[in-house]
N, C-alpha and C positions, 0 to 999 in steps of 0.2 A: 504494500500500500504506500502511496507518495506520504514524503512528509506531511504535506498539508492536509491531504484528508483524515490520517492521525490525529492530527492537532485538533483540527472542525470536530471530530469526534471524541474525543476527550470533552473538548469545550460540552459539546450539546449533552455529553452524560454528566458533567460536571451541573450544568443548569436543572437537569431531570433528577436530582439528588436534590439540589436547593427549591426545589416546587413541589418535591414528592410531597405526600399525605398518607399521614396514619405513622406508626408509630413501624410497621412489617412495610410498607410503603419505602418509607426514608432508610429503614435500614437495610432492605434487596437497591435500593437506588447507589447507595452508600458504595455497596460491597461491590456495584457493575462502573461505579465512578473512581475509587483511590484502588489502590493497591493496599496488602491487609496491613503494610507497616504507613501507611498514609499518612501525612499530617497538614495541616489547616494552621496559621499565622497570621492574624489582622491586630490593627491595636488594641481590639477588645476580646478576642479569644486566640487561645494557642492548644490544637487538641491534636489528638495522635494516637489513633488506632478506629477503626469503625464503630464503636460504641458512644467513641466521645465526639467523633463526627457528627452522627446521629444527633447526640444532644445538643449541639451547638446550633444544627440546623432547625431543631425542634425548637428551641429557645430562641430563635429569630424569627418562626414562625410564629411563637407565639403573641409575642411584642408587638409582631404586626401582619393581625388577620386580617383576609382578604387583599394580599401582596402577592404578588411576583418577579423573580425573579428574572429580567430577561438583557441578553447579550444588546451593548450598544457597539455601533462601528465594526470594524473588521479584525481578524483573529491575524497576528503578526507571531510566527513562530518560525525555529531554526534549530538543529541540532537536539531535537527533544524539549524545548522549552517553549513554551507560548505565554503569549500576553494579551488582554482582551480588556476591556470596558465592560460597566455593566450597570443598571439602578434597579431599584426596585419599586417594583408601581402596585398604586390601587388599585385593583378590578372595582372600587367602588367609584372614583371620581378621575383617573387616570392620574394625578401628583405622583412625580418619585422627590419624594424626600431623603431618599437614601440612593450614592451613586460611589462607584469606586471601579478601583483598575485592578485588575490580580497577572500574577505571573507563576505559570505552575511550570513543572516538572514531569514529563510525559515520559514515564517505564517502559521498556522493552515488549509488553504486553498492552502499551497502547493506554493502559490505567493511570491516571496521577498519582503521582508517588507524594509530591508536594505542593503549599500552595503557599503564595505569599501573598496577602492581601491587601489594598489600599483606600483608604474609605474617604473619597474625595468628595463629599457633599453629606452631614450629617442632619437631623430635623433638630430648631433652635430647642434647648435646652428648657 
């Protein structure tokens, strides 16, 4: 498979783990998006391993019901590494209040192994 369509693919199961639902939802999305030693770095969480994935994503879901997650702009990757844009929007009124850039770490198997996150647009305090 080309680099790029690795990358595209990572990305898109990377978003299908941050939109999943239900508690067996997030954690088969989990385990089809990182690889089993995976880990997740933004300034507000740092988790490592599928369990704590799961709850980190569960815990963003909760914060803020009726949100999605979806990719902004084009996915820029090289060598196993990609970088992407992203906010999270209302299905109730379309606002994203929340918007950031990450750059992960694409495994031999195509899975993220790592993420490093950046949260470029927070809602005022």
């Amino acid at each position: 498979m080309p680099a790029q369509d690795v990358h595209e693919t990572a990305v898109a199961r990377y978003f299908e783990a941050w939109n999943a639902t239900g508690p067996e939802g997030i954690r088969k999305a989990v385990e089809a998006a990182w690889t089993q030693d995976g880990t997740y770095t933004d300034p507000l969480a740092d988790a490592a391993g599928p369990e704590a994935l799961a709850a980190v994503i569960a815990a963003v879901q909760e914060q803020f019901p009726g949100f999605e997650f979806r990719r902004t702009g084009e996915i820029d990757g090289h060598h196993g590494i990609v970088r992407f844009t992203w906010e999270l929007v209302s299905g109730a009124d379309g606002s994203a209040p929340v918007a950031g850039s990450d750059v992960a770490v694409v495994a031999e198997d195509g899975r993220i192994r790592t993420v490093y996150g950046f949260l470029d647009r927070l809602p005022q305090a």
